[in-house]
C-alpha positions in Angstrom: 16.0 -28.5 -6.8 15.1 -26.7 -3.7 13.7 -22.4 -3.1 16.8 -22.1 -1.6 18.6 -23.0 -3.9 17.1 -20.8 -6.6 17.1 -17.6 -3.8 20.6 -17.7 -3.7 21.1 -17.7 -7.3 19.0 -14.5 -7.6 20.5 -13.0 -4.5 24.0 -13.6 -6.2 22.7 -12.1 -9.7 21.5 -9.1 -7.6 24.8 -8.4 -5.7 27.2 -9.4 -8.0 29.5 -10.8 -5.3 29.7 -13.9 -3.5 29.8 -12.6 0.0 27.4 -9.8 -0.4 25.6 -12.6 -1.8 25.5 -14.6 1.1 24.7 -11.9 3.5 22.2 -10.5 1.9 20.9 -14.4 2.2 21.9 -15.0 6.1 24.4 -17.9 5.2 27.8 -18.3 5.3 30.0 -17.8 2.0 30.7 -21.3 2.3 27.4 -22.5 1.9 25.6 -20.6 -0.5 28.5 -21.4 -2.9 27.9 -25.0 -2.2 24.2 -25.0 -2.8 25.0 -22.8 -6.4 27.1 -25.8 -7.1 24.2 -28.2 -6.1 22.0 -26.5 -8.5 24.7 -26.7 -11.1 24.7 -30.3 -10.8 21.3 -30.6 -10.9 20.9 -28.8 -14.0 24.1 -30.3 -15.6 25.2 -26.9 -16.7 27.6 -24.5 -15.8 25.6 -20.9 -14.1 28.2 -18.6 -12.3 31.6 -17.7 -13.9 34.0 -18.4 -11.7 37.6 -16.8 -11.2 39.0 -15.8 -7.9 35.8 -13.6 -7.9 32.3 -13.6 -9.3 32.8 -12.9 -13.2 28.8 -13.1 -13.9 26.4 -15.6 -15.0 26.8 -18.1 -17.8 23.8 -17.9 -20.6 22.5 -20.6 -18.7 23.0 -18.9 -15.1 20.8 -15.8 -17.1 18.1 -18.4 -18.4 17.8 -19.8 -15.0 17.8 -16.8 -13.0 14.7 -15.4 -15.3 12.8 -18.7 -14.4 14.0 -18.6 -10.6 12.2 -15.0 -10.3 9.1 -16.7 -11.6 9.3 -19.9 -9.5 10.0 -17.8 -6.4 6.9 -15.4 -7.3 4.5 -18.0 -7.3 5.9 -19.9 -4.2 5.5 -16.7 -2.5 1.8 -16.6 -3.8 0.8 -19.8 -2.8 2.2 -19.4 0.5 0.0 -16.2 0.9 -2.8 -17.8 -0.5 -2.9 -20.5 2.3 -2.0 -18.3 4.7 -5.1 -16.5 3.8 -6.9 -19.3 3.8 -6.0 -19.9 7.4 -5.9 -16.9 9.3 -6.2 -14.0 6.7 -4.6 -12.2 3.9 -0.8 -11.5 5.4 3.0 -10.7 3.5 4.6 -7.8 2.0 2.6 -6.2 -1.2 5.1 -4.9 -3.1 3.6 -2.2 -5.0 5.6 0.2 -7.6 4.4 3.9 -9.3 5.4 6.6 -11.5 6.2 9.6 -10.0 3.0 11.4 -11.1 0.1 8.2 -9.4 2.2 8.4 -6.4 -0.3 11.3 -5.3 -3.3 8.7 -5.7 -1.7 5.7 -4.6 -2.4 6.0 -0.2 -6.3 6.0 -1.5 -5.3 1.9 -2.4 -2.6 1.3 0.3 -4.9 3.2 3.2 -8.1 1.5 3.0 -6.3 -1.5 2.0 -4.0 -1.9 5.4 -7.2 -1.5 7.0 -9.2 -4.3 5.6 -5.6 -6.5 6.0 -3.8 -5.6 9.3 -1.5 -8.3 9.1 -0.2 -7.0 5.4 2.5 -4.7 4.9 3.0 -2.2 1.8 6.5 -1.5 0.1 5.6 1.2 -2.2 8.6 2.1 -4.5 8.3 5.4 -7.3 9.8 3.9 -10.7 9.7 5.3 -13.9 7.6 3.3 -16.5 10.8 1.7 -17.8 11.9 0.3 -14.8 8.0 -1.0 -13.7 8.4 -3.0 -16.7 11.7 -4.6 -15.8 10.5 -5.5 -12.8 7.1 -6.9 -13.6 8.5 -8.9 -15.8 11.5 -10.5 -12.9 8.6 -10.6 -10.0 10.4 -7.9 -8.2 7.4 -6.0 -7.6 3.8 -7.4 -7.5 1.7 -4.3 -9.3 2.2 -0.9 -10.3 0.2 2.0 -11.0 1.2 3.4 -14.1 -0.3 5.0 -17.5 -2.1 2.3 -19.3 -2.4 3.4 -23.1 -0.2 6.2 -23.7 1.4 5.9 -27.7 5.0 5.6 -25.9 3.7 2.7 -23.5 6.7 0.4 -22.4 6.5 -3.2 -23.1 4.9 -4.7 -20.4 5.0 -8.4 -21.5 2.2 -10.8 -20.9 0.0 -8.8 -18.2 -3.3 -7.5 -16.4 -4.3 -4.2 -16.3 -7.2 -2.6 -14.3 -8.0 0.8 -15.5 -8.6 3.5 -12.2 -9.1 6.7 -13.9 -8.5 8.7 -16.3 -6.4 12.1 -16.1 -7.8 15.6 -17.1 -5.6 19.0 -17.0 -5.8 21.8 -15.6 -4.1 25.2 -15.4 -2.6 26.4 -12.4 -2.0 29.9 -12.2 -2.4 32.9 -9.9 -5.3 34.3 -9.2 -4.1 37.7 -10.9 -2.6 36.0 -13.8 -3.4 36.8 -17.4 -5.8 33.5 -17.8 -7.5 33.3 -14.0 -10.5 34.4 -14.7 -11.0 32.3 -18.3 -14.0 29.4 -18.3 -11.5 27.3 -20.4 -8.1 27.9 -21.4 -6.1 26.9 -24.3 -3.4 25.0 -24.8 -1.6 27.6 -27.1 -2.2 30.7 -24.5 -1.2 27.9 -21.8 2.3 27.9 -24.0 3.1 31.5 -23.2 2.6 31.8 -19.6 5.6 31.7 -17.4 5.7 27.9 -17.2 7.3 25.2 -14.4 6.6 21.9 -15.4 7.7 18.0 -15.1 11.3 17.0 -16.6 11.1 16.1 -20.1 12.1 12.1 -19.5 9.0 12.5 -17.4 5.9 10.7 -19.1 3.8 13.3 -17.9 6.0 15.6 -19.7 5.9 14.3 -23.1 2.2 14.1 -23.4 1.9 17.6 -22.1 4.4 18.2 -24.9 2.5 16.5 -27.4 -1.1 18.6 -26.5 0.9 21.5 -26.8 2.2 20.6 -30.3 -1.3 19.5 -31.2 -2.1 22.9 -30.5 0.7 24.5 -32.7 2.7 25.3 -29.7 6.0 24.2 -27.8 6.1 25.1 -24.0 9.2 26.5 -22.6 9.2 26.5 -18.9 11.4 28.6 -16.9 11.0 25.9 -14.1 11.8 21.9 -14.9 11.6 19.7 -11.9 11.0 15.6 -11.3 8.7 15.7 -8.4 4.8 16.8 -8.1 5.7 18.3 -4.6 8.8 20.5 -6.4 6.2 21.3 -8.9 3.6 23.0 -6.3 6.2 24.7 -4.2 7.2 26.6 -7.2 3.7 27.7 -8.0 2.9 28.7 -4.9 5.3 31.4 -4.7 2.8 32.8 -7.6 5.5 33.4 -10.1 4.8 30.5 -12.1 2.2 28.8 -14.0 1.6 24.8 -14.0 -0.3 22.3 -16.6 -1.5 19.8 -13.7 -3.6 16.5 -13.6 -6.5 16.5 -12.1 -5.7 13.8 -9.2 -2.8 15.9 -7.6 -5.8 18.0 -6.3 -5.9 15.2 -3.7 -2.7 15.6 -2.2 -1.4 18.8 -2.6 -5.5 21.0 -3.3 -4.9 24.6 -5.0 -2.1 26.9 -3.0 -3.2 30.1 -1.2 -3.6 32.6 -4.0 -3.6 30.0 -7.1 -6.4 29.3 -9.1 -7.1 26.3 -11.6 -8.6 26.5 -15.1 -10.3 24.1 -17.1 -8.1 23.5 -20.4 -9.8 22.5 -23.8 -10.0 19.2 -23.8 -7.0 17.1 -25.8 -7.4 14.2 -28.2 -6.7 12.2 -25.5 -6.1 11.4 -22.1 -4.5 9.0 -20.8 -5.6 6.2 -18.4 -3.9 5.2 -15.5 -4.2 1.9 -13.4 -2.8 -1.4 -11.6 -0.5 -3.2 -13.6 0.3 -6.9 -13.0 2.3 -9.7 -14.6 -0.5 -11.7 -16.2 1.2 -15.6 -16.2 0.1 -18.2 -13.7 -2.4 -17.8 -11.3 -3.6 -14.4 -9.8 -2.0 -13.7 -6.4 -4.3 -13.7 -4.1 -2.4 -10.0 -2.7 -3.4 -8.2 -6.1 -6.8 -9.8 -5.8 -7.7 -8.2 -3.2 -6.5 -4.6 -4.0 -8.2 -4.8 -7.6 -11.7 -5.9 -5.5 -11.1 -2.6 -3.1 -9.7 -0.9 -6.6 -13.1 -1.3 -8.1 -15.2 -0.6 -4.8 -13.5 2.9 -4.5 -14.3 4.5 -8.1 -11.1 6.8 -8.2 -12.3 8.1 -11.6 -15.5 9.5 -10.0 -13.3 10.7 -6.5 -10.8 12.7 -9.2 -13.6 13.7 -11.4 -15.6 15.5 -8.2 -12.6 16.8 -6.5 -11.4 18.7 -10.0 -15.3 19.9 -10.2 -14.8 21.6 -6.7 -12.3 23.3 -7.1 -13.5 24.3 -10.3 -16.3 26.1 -8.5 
């Protein structure tokens, strides 16, 4: 059984067609069907449904694809690993984020492309769902993500590396009702004129739940699915925000906001590098969770918040 072999399997499963298959692959149509057959014989089962077009994968074809991502995964970490060992860390990290760590993610990748020159960084935004999924089919190396939220997706057999946790904070205009407050709560937070994250939005629900813990249901006049949306909308000073703590570090406080401290909720959530957790640790994630734990994010957040604060 050869990579090849196995790469045009998955390439096929991905496109769904034979000769998107193949170019996606640089071969010829001809020959990527050939070497699917190869492996079939190998295996001595059927994998690909065949017609007079691609009609899927067999059970089998499934149950071999799901092993090929894994096989293909770790080939591509050995090779990195012994290209390390010769010349350097070098390759593609491919990184995934929710929406919301996307703000905190370039202090990793910066700092990171720094120490390794000869790596390059595919950062993707992906819901929580969708990080799990491809975790567990090797698509992506790591992800930032929330770490021990109740509606945490199943991950599967991983690692995780805490970075910080998140705090919240009001965002409001400097002439709003709550500006000049020590600490707000969550309830009088509930009546302001409100734009906040989409409700599929993780951030969303556990702002949700905080308000209901409170005795209170937020009803924004302002949903969007982007942090950037988000601060454009409170800078035109109409509108109110619930925010984490780490956006400060992107986006700061907008001419004529202000940020509150809010009471503190039952919890807050954690958020760090996710990583699937069979065979050997690639030597790529290795050396992000060594620069991970150099750079303290939870102390960087935590000092930022307390500036602006002042």
């Amino acid at each position: 059984m050869l990579l090849r072999q196995l790469e045009y399997l998955v390439a096929l499963a991905r496109e769904r067609h034979f000769a998107r298959a193949a170019a996606a692959c640089h071969v010829s149509q001809p020959s990527l069907s050939a070497a699917i057959r190869k492996l079939e014989r190998e295996l001595d089962v059927p994998l690909v449904r065949r017609g007079q077009r691609f009609a899927g994968l067999t059970p089998e074809g499934e149950r071999v694809v799901l092993w090929a991502h894994r096989i293909l995964a770790d080939a591509e970490a050995l090779r990195q690993d012994l290209s390390r060992m010769r010349e350097g860390l070098s390759g593609t990290l491919r990184m995934g984020a929710i929406p919301t760590a996307l703000t905190a993610a370039s202090l990793l990748t910066t700092p990171f492309c720094e120490r390794y020159p000869h790596v390059r960084v595919m950062l993707t935004s992906l819901s929580s769902r969708e990080i799990a999924r491809q975790l567990a089919d090797f698509e992506i190396d790591m992800a930032m993500t929330y770490l021990d939220d109740d509606e945490e997706e199943d991950f599967g057999e991983v690692r995780t590396t805490p970075l910080y946790q998140e705090h919240y904070l009001l965002l409001t205009p400097v002439d709003g009702e709550l500006a000049d407050r020590r600490v707000a709560r969550w309830a009088e937070v509930a009546a302001l004129p409100l734009c906040l994250l989409t409700p599929e939005m993780r951030n969303r629900r556990i702002l949700d739940a905080n308000f209901r813990h409170a005795g209170a249901v937020a009803v924004p006049a302002i949903e969007t699915d982007t942090v950037s949306a988000l601060f454009a909308h409170v800078a035109t000073h109409r509108w109110s925000s619930v925010i984490a703590h780490a956006w400060l570090h992107m986006f700061g406080v907008p001419e004529g906001m202000r940020v509150v401290r809010l009471e503190r909720p039952a919890r807050e959530p954690r958020v760090g590098l996710v990583l699937p957790g069979a065979g050997p640790e690639p030597v790529m994630a290795r050396a992000v969770l060594d620069l991970a734990r150099e750079l303290d994010l939870h102390e960087v957040f935590d000092r930022l918040a307390s500036e602006h604060l002042s």
